[in-house]
N, C-alpha and C positions, 0 to 999 in steps of 0.2 A: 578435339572437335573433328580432326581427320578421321580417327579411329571412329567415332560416332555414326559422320556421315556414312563411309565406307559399309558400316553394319549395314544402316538403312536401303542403301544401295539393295547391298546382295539378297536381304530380305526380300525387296520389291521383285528383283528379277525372279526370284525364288519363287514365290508366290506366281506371277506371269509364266511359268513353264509348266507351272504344277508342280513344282517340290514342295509346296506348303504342306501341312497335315489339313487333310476336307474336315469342314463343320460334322460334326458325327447327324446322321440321321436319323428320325426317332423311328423305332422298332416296327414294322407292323405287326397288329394283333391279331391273330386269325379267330373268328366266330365260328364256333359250332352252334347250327342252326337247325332244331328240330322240328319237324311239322307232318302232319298226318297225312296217309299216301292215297286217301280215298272221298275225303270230304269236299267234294265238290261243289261250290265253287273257291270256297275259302283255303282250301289247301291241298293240292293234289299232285300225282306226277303225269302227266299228257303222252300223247301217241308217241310224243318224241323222245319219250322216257327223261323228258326235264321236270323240274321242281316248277309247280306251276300254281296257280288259283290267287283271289286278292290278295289276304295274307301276306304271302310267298311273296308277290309283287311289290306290293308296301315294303316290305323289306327290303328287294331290291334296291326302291329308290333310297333309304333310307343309308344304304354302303353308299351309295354315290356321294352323299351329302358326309362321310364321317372317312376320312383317307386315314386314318389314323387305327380302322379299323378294315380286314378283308373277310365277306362273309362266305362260307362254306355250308351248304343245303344236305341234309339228312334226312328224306322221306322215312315215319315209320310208323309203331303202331301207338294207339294212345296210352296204352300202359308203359310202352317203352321209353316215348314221350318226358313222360311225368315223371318216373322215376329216376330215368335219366338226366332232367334236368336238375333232379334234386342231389342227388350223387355226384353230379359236373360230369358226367359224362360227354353233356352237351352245356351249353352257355347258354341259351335260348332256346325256348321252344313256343309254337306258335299254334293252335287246332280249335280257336272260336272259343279260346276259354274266357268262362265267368269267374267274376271275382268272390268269394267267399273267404268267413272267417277262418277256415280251417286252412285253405290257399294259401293266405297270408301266412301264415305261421313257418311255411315252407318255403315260399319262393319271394323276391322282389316282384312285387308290381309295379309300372312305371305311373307317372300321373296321368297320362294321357292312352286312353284307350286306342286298338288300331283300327278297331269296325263295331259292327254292332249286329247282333242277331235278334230277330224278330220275331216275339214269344206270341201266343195268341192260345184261344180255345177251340177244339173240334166238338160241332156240337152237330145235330139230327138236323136235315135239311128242314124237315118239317116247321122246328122251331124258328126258321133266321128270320123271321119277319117279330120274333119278341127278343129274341137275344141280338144283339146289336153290337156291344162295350160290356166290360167287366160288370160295372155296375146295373144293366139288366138284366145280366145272368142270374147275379146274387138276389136280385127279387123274383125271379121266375122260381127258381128253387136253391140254387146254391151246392148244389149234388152235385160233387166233382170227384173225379176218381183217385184215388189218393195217391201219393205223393210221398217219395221215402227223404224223411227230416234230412238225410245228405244229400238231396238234390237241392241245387240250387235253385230251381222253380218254387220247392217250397217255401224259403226265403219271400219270394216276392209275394204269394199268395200270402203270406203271415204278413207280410208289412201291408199289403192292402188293408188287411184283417185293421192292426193297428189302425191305420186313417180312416177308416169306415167302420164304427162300431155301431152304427145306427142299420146298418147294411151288408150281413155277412157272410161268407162263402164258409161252406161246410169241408174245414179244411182237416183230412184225416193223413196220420201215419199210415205209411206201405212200405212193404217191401218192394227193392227193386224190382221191376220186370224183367224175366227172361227173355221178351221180347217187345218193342213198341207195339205192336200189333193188339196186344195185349187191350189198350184204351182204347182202340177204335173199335175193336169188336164188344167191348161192354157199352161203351156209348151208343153203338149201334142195335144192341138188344135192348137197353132202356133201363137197363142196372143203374147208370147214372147219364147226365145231363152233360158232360162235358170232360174234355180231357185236353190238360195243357200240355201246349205243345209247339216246339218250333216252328218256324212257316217253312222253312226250306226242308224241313225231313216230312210235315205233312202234304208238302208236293211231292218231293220222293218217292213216298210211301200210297199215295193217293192217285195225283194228279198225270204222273209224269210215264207216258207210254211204257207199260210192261210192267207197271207197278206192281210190287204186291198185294195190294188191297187196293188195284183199280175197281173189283166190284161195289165197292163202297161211294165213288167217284158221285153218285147222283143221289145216295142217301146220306151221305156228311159235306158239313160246310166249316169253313175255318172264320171265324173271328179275330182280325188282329187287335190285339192290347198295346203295345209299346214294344219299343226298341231296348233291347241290352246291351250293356258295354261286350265287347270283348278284347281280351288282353295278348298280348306278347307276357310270358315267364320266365326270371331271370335265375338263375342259380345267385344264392345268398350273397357269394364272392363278386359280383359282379354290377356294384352299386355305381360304379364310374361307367360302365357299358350303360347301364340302363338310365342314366340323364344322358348320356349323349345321345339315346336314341329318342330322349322327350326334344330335346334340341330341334332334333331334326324332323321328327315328323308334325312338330311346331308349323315350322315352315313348310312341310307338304302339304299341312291343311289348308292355310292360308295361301299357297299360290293355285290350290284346286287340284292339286295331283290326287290328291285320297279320293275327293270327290266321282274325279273321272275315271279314276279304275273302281270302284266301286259299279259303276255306270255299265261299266265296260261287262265286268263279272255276272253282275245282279240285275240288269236294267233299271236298277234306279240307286240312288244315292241314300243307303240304310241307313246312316248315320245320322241323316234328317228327321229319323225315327226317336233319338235319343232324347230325353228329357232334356 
């Protein structure tokens, strides 16, 4: 019993000095975080030469909320992006991506989208008092500039197709464009009725001082449709990252942090756009 006590003693003093061995600590993970350097407001780098835009920011919050993980910001290009993230070059990457069948096949998507982009139609000012919503379109004429089967706009044009068979958009294969420009100027000569198109590149491209087809600014008008998801892309290996990140941008929804950077970026809350 002496001999017993005696242990317990020198133990306790032990531990009280620090001679014990510490609880080992769990590892931190380091994130490589990919995101495009130019897409403003959603992903950018700023005057300060930091990683910037909502994306970028949602992220941020998103390391606060997970200690278990330290994130590292890679501004680059979209190709670089994607392939990179496919190869693990990078563990994440982030540029307003849409989700698609072929997507999936490559990357993890998590359940929870991080924002949302806002698809719509550029059509002839002349017309906006009969075009309105999708569904006035497709009875005025349905003349839409086509659309190459790997874009993801195609998708949604065909699933409209699907739900409205009484009411259809004349939805044709294209080839990529060499340039967006491409559908404003056929719209604009009357080759076709409408060209889909994101709201924030037909501000870009339109609306926004210096544009390149500011001429166009008083002969096209934008129609919005709906809101799109967009995702964060996970390298395959990386299935325990990407629930930790549903976790937690769980709760950035729900306390209004997405909300308000959203606000902040966009002046308004895109995601309110979302089906």
């Amino acid at each position: 019993m002496k001999k017993l006590v005696t242990l317990v003693v020198v133990a306790a003093v032990a531990v009280s000095f620090g001679f014990a061995k510490p609880a080992k600590k769990s590892k931190v993970q380091k994130i490589k975080v990919a995101h495009t350097n130019y897409y403003v407001p959603y992903d950018f780098v700023n005057d300060k030469g930091e990683s910037d835009g909502f994306e970028v920011s949602v992220l941020k919050e998103i390391d606060k909320l997970l200690p278990d993980y330290e994130f590292e910001y890679y501004p680059t290009s979209d190709d670089d992006l994607l392939i990179g993230v496919l190869q693990g070059k990078y563990d994440v990457g982030t540029k307003g991506v849409w989700i698609t069948p072929e997507r999936q096949k490559k990357y993890i998507f998590p359940k929870t989208p991080i924002g949302a982009s806002v698809i719509g139609f550029v059509i002839r000012s002349e017309n906006a008092d009969e075009i309105t919503d999708i569904e006035s379109f497709a009875k005025f004429s349905g003349k839409l500039v086509p659309i190459s089967p790997s874009n993801a706009q195609y998708a949604i044009i065909d699933g409209y197709n699907k739900e409205h068979p009484d009411n259809q958009i004349k939805l044709v294969a294209g080839d990529q464009f060499q340039a967006n420009g491409d559908g404003y100027v056929w719209v604009n000569e009357g080759r076709y009725d409408a060209y889909v198109d994101i709201k924030l590149t037909y501000q870009n491209n339109i609306l926004k001082e210096g544009a390149p087809y500011a001429s166009y600014k008083d002969k096209l008008s934008y129609v919005t449709y709906k809101g799109i998801p967009t995702w964060p892309i996970f390298n395959k290996k990386h299935q325990a990252f990407a629930d930790a990140y549903d976790e937690a941008i769980k709760i950035l929804k729900e306390n209004g942090t997405v909300s308000k950077l959203a606000i902040e970026y966009f002046g308004e809350d895109i995601s309110a756009l979302l089906d």
